[in-house]
C-alpha positions in Angstrom: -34.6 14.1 -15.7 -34.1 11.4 -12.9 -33.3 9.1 -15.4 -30.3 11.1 -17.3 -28.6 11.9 -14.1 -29.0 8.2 -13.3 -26.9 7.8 -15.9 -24.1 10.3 -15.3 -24.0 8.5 -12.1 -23.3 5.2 -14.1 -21.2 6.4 -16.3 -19.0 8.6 -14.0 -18.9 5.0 -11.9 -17.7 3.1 -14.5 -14.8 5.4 -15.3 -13.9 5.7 -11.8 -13.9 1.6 -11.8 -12.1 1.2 -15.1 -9.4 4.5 -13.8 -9.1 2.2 -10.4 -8.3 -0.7 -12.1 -5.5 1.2 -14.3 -2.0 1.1 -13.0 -2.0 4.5 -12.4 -5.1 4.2 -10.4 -3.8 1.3 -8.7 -0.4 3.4 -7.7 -2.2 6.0 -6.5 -4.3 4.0 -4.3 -1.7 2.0 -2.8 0.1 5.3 -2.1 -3.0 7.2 -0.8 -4.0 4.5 1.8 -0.4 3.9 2.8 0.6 7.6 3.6 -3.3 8.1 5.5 -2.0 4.7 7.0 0.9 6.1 8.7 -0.7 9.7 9.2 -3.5 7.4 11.1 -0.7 5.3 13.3 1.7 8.6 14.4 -1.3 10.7 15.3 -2.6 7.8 17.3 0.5 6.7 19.2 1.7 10.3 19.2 -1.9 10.6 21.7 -1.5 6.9 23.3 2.8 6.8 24.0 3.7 10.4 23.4 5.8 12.1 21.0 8.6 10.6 22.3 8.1 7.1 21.3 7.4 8.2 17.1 10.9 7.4 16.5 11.5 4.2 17.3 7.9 3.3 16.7 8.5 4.9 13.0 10.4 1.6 11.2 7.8 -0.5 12.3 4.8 1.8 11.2 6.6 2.7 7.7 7.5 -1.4 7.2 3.3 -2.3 8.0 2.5 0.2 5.4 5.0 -0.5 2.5 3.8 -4.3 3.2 0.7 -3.4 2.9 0.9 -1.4 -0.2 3.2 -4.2 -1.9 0.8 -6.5 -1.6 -2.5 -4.7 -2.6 -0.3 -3.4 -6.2 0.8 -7.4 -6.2 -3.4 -8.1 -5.6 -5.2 -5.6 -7.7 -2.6 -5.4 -10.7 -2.3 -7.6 -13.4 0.2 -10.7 -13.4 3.3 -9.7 -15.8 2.9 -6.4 -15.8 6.0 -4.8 -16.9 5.9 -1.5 -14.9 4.6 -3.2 -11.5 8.2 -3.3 -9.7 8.7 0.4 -10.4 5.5 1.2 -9.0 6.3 -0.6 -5.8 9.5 0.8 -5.5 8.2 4.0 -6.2 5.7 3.6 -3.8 7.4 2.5 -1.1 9.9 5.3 -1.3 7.3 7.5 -1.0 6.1 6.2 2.1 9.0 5.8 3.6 9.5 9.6 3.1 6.0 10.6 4.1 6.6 8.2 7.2 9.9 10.5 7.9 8.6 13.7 6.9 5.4 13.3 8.8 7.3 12.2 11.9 9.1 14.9 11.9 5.8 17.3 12.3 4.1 15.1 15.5 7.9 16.0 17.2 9.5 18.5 15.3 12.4 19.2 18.2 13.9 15.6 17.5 16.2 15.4 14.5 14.4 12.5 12.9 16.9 12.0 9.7 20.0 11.4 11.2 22.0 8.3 10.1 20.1 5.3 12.4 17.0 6.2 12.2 16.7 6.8 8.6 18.5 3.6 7.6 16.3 1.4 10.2 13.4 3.1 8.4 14.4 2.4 5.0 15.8 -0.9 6.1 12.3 -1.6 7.6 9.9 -0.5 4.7 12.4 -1.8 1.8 12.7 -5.3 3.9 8.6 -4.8 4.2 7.6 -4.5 0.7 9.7 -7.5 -0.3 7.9 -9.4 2.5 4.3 -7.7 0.8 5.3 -9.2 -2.5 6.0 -12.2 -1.7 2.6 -12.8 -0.3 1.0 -11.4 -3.3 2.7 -13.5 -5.0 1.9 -16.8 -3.1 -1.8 -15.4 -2.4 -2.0 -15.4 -6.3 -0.4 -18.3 -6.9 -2.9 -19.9 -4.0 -5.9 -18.6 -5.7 -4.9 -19.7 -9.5 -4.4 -23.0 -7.7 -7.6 -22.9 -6.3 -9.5 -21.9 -9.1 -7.8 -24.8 -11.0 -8.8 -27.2 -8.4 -12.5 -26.5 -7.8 -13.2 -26.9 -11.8 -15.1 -28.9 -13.1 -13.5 -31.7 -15.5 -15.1 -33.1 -18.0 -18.5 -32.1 -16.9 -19.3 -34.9 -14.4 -18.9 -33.1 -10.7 
């Protein structure tokens, strides 16, 4: 009996690991941990600085986030993939809208989409994710070079 739900415990694993290593998977946990990213940095600054200080705080929060997410779709995907820049576009405009949206509940009295604010926002996270590629990019290029470097030729090491 032990040993049969041992193995639904595998099994369910490895289709959570080969679901995580999908694209879908992988665009769903860059947007997951992004949006409970920002959720994490309003509520805390919200309690540390006030409500007050969530919108101008918001570009910079949004922008750390979309970076981040960039660069773990640019990590954990595969090189070439032909869908990849949709999914970090699509990602990123997500979080820029949960940053917004979310925002706008810690202080709900401030008009948080008016014209600045929203264009320093999207300013900041699209500026971000370019920035978040580009050091997937070189962190991948690093590692290939790396890789190359450290094998062995021709047997003798």
């Amino acid at each position: 009996m032990i040993e049969i739900c041992m193995n639904g415990a595998k099994f369910t694993m490895e289709k959570m690991r080969q679901f995580q290593a999908s694209p879908t998977g992988i665009f769903l946990y860059v947007i997951t941990t992004g949006v409970l990213g920002i959720v994490i940095l309003l509520a805390f600054l919200a309690m540390l600085f006030g409500a007050a200080m969530l919108k101008p705080l918001l570009p910079m929060i949004v922008g750390f986030n979309c970076a981040s997410g960039a660069y773990g779709c640019i990590e954990k995907g595969r090189p070439g993939q032909s869908n990849q820049l949709f999914f970090i576009t699509s990602a990123a405009l997500i979080m820029i809208l949960a940053g917004c949206l979310i925002a706008s509940l810690f202080h709900p009295w401030e008009q948080l989409f008016e014209g600045y604010t929203l264009l320093f926002t999207v300013c900041s996270g699209v500026i971000s994710t370019l920035f978040g590629v580009w050091l997937g990019v070189k962190n991948r290029s690093l590692n290939k070079q790396d890789k190359q470097s450290s094998s062995p030729r021709g047997g003798n090491h």
